[in-house]
mmCIF file of the N, C-alpha and C atoms, coordinates in Angstrom:
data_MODEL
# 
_entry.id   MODEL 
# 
loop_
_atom_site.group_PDB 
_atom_site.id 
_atom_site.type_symbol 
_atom_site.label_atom_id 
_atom_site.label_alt_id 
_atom_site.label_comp_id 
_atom_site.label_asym_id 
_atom_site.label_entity_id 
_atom_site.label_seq_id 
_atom_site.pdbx_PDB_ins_code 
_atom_site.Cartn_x 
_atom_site.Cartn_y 
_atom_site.Cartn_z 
_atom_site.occupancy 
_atom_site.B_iso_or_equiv 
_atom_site.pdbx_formal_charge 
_atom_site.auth_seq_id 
_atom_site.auth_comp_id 
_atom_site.auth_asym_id 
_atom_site.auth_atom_id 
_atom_site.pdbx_PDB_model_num 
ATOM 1   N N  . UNK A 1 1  ? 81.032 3.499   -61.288 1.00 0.00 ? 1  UNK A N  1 
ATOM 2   C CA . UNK A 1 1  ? 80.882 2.365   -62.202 1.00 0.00 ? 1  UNK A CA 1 
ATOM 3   C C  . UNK A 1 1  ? 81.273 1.056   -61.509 1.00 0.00 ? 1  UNK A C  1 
ATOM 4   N N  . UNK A 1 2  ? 82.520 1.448   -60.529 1.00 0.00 ? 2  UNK A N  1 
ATOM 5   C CA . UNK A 1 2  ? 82.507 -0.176  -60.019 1.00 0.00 ? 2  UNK A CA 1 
ATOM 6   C C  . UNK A 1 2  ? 81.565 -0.534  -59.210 1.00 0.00 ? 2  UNK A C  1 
ATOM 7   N N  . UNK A 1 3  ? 81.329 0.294   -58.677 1.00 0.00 ? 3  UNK A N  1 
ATOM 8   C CA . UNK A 1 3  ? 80.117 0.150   -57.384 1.00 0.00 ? 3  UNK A CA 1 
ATOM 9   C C  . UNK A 1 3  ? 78.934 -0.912  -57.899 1.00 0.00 ? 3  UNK A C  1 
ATOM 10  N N  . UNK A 1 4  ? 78.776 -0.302  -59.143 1.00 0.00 ? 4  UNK A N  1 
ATOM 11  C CA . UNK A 1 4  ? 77.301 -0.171  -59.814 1.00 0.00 ? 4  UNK A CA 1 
ATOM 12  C C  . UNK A 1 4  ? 77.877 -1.978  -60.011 1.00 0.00 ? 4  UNK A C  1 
ATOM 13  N N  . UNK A 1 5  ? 79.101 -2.093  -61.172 1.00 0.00 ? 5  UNK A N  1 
ATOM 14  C CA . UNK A 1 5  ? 79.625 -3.988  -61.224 1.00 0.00 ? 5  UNK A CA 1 
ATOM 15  C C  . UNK A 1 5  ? 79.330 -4.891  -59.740 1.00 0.00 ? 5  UNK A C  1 
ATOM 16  N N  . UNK A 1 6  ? 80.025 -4.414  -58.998 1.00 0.00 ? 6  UNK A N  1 
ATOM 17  C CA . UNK A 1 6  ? 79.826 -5.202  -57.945 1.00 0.00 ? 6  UNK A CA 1 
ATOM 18  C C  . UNK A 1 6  ? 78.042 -5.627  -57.086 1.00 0.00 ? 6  UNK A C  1 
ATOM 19  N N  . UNK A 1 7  ? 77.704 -4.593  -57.483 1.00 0.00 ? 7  UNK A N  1 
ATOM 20  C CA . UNK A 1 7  ? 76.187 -4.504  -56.882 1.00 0.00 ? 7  UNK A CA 1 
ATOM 21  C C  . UNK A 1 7  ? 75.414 -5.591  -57.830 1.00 0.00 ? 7  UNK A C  1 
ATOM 22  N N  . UNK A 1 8  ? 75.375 -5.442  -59.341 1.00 0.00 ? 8  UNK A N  1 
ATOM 23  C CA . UNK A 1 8  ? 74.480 -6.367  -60.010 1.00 0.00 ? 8  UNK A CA 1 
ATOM 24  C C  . UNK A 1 8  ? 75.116 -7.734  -59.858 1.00 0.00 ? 8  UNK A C  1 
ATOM 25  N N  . UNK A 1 9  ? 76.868 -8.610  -59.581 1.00 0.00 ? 9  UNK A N  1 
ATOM 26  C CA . UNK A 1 9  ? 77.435 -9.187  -59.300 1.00 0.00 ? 9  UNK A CA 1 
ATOM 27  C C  . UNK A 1 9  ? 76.397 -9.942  -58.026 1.00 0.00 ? 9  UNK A C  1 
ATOM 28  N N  . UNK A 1 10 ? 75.851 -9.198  -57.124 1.00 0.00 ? 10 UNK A N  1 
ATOM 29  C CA . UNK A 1 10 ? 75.605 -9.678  -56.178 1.00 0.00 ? 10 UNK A CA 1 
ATOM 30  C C  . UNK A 1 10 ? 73.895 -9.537  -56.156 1.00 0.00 ? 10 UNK A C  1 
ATOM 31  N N  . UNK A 1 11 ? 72.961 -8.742  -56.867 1.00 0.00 ? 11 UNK A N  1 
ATOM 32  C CA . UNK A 1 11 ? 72.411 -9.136  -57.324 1.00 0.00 ? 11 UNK A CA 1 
ATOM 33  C C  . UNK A 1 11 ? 71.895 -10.602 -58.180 1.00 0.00 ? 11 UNK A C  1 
ATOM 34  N N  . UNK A 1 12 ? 72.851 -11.045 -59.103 1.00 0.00 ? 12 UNK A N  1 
ATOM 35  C CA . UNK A 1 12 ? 73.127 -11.850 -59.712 1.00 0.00 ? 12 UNK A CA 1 
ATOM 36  C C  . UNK A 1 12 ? 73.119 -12.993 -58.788 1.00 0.00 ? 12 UNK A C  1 
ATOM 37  N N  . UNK A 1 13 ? 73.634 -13.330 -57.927 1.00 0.00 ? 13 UNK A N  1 
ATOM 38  C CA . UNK A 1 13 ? 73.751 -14.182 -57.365 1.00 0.00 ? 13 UNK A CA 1 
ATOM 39  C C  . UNK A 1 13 ? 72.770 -14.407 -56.122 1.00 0.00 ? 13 UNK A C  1 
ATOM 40  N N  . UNK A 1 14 ? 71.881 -13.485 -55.907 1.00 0.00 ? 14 UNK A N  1 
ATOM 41  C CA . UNK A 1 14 ? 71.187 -13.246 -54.985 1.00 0.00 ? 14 UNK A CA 1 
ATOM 42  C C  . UNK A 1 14 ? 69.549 -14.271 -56.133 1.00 0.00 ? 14 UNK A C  1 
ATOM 43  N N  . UNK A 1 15 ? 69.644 -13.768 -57.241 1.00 0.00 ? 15 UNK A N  1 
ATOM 44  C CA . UNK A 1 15 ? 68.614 -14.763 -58.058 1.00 0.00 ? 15 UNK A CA 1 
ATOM 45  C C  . UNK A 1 15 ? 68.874 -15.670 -57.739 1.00 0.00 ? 15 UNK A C  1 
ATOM 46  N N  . UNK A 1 16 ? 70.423 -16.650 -57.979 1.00 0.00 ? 16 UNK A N  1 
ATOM 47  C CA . UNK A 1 16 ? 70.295 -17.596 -58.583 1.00 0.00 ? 16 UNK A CA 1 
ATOM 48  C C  . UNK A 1 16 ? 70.138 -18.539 -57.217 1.00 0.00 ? 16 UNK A C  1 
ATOM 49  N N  . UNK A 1 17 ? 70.232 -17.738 -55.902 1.00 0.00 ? 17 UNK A N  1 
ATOM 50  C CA . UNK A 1 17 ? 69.658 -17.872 -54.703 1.00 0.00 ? 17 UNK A CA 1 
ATOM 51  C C  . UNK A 1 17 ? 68.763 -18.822 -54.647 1.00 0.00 ? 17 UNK A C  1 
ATOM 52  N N  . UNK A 1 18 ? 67.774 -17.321 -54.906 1.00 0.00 ? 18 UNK A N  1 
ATOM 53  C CA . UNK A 1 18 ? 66.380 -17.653 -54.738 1.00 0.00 ? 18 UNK A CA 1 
ATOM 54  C C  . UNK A 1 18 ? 65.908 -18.702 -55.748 1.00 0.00 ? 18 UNK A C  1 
ATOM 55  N N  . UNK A 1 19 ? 66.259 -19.020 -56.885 1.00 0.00 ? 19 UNK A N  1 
ATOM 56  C CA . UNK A 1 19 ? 65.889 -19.760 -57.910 1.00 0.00 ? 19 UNK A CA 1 
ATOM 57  C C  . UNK A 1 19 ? 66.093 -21.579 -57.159 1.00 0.00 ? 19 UNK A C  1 
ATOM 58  N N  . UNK A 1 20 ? 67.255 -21.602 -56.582 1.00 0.00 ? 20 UNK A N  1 
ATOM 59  C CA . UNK A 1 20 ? 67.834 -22.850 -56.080 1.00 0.00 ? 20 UNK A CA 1 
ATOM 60  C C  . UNK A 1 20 ? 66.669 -22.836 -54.459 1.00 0.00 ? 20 UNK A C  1 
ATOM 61  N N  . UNK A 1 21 ? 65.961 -21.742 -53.875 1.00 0.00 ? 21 UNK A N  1 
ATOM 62  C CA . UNK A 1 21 ? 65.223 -22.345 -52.874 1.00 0.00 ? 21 UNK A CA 1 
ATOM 63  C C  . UNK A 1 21 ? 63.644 -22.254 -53.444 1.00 0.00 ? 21 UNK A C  1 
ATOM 64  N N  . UNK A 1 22 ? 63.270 -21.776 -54.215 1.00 0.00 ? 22 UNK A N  1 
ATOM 65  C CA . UNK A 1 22 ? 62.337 -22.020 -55.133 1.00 0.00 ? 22 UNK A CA 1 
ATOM 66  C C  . UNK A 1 22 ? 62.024 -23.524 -55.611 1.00 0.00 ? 22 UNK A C  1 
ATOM 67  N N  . UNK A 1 23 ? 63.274 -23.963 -55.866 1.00 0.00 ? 23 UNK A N  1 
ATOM 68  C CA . UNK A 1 23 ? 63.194 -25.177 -56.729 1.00 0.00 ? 23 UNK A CA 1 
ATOM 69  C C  . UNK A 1 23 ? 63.343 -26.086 -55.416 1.00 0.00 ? 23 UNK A C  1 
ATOM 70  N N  . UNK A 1 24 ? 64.049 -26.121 -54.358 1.00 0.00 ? 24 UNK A N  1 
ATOM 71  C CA . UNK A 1 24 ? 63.698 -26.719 -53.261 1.00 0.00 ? 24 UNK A CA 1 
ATOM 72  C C  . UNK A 1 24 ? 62.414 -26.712 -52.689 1.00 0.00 ? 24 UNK A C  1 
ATOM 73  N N  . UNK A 1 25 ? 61.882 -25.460 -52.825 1.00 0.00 ? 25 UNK A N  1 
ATOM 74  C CA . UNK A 1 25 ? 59.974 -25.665 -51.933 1.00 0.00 ? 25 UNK A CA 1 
ATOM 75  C C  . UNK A 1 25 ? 59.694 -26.387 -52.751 1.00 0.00 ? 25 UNK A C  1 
ATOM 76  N N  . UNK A 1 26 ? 59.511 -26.008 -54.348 1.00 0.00 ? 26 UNK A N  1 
ATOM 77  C CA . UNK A 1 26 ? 58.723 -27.064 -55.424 1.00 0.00 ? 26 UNK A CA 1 
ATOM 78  C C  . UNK A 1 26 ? 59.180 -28.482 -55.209 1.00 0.00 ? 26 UNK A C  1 
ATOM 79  N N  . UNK A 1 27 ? 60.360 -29.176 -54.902 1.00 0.00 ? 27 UNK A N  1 
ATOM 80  C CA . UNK A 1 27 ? 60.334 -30.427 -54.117 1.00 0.00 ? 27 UNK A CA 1 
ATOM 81  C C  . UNK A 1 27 ? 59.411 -31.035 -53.578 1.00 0.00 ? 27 UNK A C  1 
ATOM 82  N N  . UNK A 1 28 ? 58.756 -30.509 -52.747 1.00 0.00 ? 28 UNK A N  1 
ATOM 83  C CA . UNK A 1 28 ? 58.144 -31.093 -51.354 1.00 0.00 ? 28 UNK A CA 1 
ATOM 84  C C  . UNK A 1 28 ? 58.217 -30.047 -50.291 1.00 0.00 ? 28 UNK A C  1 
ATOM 85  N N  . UNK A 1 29 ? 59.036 -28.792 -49.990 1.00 0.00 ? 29 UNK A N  1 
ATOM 86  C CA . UNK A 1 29 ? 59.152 -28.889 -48.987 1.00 0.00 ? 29 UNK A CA 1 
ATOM 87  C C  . UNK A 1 29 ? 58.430 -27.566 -48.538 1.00 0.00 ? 29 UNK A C  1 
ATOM 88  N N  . UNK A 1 30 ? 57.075 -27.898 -47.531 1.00 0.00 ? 30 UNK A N  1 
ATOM 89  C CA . UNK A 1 30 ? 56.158 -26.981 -47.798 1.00 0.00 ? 30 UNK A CA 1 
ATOM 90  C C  . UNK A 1 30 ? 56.670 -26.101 -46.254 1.00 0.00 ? 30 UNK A C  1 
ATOM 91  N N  . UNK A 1 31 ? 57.694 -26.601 -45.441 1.00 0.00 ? 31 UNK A N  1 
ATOM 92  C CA . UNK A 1 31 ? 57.972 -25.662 -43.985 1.00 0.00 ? 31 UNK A CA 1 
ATOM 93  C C  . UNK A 1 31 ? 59.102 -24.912 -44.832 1.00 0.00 ? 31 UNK A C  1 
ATOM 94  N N  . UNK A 1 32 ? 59.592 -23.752 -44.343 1.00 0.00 ? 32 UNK A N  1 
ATOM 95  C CA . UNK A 1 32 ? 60.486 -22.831 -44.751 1.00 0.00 ? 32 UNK A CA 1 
ATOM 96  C C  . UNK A 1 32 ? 61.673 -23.144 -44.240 1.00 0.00 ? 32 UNK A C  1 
ATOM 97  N N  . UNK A 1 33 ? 62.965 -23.484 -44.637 1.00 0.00 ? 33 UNK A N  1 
ATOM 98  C CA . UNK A 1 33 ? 64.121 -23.534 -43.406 1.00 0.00 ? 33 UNK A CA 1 
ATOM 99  C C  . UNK A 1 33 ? 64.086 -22.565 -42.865 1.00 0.00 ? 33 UNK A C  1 
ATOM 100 N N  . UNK A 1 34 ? 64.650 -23.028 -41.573 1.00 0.00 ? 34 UNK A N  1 
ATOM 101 C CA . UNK A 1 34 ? 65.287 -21.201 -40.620 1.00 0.00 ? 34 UNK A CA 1 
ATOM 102 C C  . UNK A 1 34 ? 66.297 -20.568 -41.546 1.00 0.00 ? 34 UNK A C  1 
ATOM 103 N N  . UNK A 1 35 ? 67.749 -21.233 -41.704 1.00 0.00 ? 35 UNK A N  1 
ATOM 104 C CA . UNK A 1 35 ? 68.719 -20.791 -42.501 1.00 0.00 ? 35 UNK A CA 1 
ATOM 105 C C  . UNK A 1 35 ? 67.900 -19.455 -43.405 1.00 0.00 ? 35 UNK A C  1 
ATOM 106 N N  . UNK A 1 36 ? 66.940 -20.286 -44.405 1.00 0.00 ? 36 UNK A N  1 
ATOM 107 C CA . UNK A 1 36 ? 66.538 -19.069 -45.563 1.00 0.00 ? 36 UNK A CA 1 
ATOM 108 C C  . UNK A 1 36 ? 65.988 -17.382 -44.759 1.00 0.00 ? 36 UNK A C  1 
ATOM 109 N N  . UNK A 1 37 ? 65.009 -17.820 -43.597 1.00 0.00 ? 37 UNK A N  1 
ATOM 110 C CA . UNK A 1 37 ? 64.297 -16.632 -42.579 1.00 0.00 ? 37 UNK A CA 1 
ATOM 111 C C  . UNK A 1 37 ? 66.247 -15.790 -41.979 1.00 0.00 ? 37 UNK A C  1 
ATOM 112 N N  . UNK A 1 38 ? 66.898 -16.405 -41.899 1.00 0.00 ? 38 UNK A N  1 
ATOM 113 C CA . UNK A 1 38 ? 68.159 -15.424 -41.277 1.00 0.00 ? 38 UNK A CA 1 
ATOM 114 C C  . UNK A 1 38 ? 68.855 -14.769 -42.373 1.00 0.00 ? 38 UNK A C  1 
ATOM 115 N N  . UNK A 1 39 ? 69.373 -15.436 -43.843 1.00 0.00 ? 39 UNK A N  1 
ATOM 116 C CA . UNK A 1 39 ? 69.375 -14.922 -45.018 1.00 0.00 ? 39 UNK A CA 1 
ATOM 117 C C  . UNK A 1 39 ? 69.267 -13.758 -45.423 1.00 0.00 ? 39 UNK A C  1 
ATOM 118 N N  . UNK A 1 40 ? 68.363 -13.351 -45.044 1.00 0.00 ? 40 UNK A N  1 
ATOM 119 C CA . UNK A 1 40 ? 67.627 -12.344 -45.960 1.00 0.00 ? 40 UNK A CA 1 
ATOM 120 C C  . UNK A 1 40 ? 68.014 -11.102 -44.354 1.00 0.00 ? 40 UNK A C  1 
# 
């Protein structure tokens, strides 16, 4: 059970990730950073 907390925890935050570089491409910014390509 904790396993399972900690995993959606980081899940969780792994959206709100992607949501914040999502909303950065929709900016303008049509090249990818490197940072995001090492990320993952």
């Amino acid at each position: 059970m904790e396993r399972w907390r900690m995993r959606e925890k980081k899940v969780r935050g792994m959206k709100r990730k992607t949501n914040e570089m999502v909303t950065r491409i929709e900016e303008g910014t049509q090249e990818f950073p490197a940072d995001i390509e090492q990320g993952y």
